[in-house]
Backbone bond lengths (Angstrom), bond angles and torsions (degrees), N, CA, C in turn:
res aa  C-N    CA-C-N  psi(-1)  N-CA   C-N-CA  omega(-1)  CA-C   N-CA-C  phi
1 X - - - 1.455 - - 1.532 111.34 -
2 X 1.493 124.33 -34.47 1.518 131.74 -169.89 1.174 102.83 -79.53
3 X 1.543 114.02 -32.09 1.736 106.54 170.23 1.648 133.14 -96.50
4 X 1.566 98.82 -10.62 1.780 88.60 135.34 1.006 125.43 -43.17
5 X 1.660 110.50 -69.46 1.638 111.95 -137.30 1.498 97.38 -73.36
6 X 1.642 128.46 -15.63 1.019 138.10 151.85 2.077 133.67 -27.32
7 X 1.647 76.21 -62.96 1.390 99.41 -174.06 1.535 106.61 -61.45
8 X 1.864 102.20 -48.56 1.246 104.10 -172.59 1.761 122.19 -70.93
9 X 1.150 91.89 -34.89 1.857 107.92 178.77 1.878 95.19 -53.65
10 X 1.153 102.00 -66.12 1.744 108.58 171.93 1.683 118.33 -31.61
11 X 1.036 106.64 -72.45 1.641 114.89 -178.99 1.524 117.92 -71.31
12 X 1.700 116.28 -19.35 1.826 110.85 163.46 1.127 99.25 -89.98
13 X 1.521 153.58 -2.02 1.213 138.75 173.07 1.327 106.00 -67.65
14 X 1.676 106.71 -72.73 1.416 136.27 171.70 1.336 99.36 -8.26
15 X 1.580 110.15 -84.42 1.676 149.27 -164.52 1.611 104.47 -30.56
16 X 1.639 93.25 -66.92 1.185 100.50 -165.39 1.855 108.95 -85.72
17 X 1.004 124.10 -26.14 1.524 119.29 155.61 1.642 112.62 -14.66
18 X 1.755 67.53 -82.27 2.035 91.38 -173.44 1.439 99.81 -49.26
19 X 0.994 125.57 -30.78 2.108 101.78 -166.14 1.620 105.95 -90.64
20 X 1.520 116.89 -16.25 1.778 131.80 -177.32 1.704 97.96 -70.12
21 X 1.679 109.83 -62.12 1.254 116.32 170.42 1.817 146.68 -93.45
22 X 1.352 99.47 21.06 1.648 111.13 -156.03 1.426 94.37 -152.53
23 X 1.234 133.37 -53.86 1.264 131.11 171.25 1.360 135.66 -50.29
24 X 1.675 102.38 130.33 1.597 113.94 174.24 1.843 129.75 -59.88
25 X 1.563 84.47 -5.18 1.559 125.01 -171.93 1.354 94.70 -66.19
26 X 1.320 100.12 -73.98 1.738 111.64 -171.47 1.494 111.14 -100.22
27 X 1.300 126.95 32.82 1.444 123.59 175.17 1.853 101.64 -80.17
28 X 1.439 112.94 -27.71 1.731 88.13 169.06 1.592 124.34 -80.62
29 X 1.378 100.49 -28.07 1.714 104.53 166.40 1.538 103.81 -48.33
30 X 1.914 113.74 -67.18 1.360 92.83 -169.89 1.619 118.85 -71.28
31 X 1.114 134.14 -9.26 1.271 132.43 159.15 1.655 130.11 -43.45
32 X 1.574 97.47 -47.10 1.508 114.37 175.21 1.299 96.88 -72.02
33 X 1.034 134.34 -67.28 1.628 119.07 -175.99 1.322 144.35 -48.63
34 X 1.626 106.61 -28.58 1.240 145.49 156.91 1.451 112.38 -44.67
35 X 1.480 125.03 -46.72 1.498 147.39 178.83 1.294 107.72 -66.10
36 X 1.465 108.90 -41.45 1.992 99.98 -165.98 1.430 110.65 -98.08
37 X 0.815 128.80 87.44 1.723 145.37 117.94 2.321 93.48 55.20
38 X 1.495 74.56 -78.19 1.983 90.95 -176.49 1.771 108.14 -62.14
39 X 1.284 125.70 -19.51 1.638 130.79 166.14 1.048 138.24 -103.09
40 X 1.811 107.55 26.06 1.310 133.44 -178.17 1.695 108.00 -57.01
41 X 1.553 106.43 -30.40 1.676 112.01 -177.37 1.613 97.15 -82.34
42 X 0.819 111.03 -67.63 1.807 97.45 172.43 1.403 126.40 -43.57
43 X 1.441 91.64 -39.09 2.006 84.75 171.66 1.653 126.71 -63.69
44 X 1.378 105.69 -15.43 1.204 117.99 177.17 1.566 91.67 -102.78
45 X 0.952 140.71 3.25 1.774 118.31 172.92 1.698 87.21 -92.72
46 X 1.090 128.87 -57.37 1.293 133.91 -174.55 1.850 128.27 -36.86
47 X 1.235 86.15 -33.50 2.095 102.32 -166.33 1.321 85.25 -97.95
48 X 1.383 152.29 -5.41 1.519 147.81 -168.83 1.123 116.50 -100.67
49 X 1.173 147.51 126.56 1.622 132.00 144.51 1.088 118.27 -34.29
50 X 1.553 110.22 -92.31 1.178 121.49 171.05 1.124 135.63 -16.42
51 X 1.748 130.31 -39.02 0.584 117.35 -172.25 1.909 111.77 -107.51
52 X 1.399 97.41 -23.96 1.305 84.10 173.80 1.765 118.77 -82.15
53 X 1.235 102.37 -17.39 1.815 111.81 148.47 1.392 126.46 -12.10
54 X 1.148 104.54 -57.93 1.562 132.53 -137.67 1.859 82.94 -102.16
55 X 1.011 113.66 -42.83 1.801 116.84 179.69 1.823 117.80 -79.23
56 X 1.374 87.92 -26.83 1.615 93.25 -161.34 2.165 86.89 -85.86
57 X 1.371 91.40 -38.21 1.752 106.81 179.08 2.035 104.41 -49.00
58 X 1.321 111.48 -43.25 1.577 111.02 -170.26 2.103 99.55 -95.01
59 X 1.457 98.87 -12.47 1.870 92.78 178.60 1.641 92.38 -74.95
60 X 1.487 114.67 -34.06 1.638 105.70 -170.08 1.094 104.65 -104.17
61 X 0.771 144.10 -14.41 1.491 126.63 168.18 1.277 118.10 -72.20
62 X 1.504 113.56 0.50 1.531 127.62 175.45 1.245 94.41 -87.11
63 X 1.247 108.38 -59.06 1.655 113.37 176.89 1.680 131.41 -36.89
64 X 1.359 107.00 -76.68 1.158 133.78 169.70 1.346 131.75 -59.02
65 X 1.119 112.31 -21.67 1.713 146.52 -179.65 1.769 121.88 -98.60
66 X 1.615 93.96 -31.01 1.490 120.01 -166.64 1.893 101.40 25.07
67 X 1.250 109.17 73.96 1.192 119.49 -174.55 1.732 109.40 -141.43
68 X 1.340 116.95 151.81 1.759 115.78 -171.21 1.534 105.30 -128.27
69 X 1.440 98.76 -6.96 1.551 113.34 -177.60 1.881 102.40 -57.53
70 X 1.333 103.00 114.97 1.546 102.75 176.80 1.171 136.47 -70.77
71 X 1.502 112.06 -23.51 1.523 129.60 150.83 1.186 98.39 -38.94
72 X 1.538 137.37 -98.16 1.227 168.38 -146.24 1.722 99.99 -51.62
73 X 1.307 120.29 -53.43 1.185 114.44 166.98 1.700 117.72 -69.15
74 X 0.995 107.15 -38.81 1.980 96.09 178.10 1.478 107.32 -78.66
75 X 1.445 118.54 2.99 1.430 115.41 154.54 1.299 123.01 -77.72
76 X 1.476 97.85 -38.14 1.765 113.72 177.82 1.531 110.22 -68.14
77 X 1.333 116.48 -52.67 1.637 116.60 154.11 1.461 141.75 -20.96
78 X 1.840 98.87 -52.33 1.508 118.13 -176.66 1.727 97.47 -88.62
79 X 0.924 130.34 -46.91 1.702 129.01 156.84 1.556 111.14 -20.44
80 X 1.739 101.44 -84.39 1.394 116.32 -171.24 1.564 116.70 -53.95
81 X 1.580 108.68 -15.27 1.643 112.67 166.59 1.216 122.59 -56.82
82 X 1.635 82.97 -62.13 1.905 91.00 -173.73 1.633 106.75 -75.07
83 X 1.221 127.34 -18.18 1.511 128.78 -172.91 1.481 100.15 -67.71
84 X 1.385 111.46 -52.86 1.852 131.79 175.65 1.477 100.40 -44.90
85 X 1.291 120.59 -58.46 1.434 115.41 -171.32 1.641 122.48 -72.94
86 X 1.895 123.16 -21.90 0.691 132.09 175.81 1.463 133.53 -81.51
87 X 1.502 103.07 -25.35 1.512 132.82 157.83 1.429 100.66 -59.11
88 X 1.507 123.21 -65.20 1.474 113.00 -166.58 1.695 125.16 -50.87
89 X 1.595 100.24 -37.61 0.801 119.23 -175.83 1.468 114.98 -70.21
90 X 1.393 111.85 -17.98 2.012 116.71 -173.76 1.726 104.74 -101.22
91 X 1.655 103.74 -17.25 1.956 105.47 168.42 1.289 88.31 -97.14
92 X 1.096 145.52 -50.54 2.029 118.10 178.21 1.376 96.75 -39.06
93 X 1.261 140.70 -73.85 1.661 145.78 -150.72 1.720 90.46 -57.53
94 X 1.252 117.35 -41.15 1.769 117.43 -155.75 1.826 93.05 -65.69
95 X 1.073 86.82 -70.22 1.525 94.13 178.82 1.094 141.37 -56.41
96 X 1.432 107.64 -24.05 1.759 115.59 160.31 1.731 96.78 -70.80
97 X 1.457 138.01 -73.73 1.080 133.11 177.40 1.775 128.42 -42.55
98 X 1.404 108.07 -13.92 1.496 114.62 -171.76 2.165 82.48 -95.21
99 X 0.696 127.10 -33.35 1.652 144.08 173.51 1.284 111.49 -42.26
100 X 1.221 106.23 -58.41 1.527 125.31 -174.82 0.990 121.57 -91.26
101 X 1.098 101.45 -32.66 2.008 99.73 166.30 1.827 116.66 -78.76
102 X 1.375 87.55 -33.19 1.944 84.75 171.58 2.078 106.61 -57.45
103 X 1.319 99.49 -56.75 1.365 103.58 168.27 1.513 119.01 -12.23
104 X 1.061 109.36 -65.46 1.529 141.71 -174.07 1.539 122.63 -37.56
105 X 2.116 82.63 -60.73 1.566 109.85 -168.61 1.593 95.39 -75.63
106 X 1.289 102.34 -47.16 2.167 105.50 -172.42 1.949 103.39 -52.70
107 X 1.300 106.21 -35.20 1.829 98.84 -179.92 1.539 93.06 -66.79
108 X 1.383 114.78 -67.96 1.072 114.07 -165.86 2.283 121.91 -40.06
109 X 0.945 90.54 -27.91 1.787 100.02 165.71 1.131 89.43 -99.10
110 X 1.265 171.30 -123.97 1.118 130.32 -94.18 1.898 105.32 -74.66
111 X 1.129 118.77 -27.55 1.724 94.46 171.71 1.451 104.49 -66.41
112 X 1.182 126.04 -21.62 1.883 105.50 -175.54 1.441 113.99 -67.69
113 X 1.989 103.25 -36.67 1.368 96.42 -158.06 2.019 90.05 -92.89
114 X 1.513 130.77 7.32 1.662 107.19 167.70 1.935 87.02 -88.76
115 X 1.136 121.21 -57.92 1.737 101.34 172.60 1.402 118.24 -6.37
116 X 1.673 101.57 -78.95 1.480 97.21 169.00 1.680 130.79 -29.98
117 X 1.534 84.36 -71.47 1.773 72.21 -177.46 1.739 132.25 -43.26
118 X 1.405 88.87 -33.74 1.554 102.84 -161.30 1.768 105.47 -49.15
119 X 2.103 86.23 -43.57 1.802 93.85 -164.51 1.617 105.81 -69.40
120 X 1.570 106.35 -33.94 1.785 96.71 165.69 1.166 112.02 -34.44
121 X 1.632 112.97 -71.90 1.366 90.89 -157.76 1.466 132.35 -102.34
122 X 1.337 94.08 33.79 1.586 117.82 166.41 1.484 93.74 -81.09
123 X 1.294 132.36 -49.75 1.550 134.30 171.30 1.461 118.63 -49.82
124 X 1.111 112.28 -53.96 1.411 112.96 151.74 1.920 134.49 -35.58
């Protein structure tokens, strides 16, 4: 049971980080905030891991934890920071490597499909 609520606390931190600060989801939220002058401190909690980590880490650990203990949440906070930043850092790697390997596969079809042609029109 402790390593559910583990697993799960881990992967909605992560999750929801990335979609607050990385997502096409919320690029007009952070846009609008970005604009107003008076939400310059939020606009910078928003564009951060870390820092919006560390917030999204004490909203769920309220959640997931169903706990009010403030210790316990600025633990869940300082967790969901570094968890936020360590996640980002393993979908940068995914996606540069998911990048490069498509690279790979697209050469690899186009020599099958000029092969093809060639043997057509050797049939020809």
């Amino acid at each position: 049971m402790i390593l559910e609520t583990l697993l799960l606390f881990a992967a909605a931190t992560i999750g929801m980080t990335h979609i607050i600060v990385d997502s096409t989801l919320s690029a007009p939220m952070r846009d609008w905030i970005a604009s107003k002058e008076r939400l310059s401190l939020i606009s910078k909690l928003v564009e951060c891991y870390q820092c919006c980590g560390f917030w999204v880490g004490i909203f769920m650990g309220a959640i997931v934890f169903t706990t009010f203990n403030p210790l316990v949440l600025f633990a869940c906070g300082c967790a969901s920071s570094f968890l936020s930043v360590w996640g980002a850092g393993h979908i940068a790697y995914l996606e540069a490597v998911s990048m490069i390997d498509l690279g790979d596969i697209d050469d690899d079809e186009a020599e099958d499909e000029a092969e093809d042609e060639a043997e057509d029109e050797a049939d020809e």
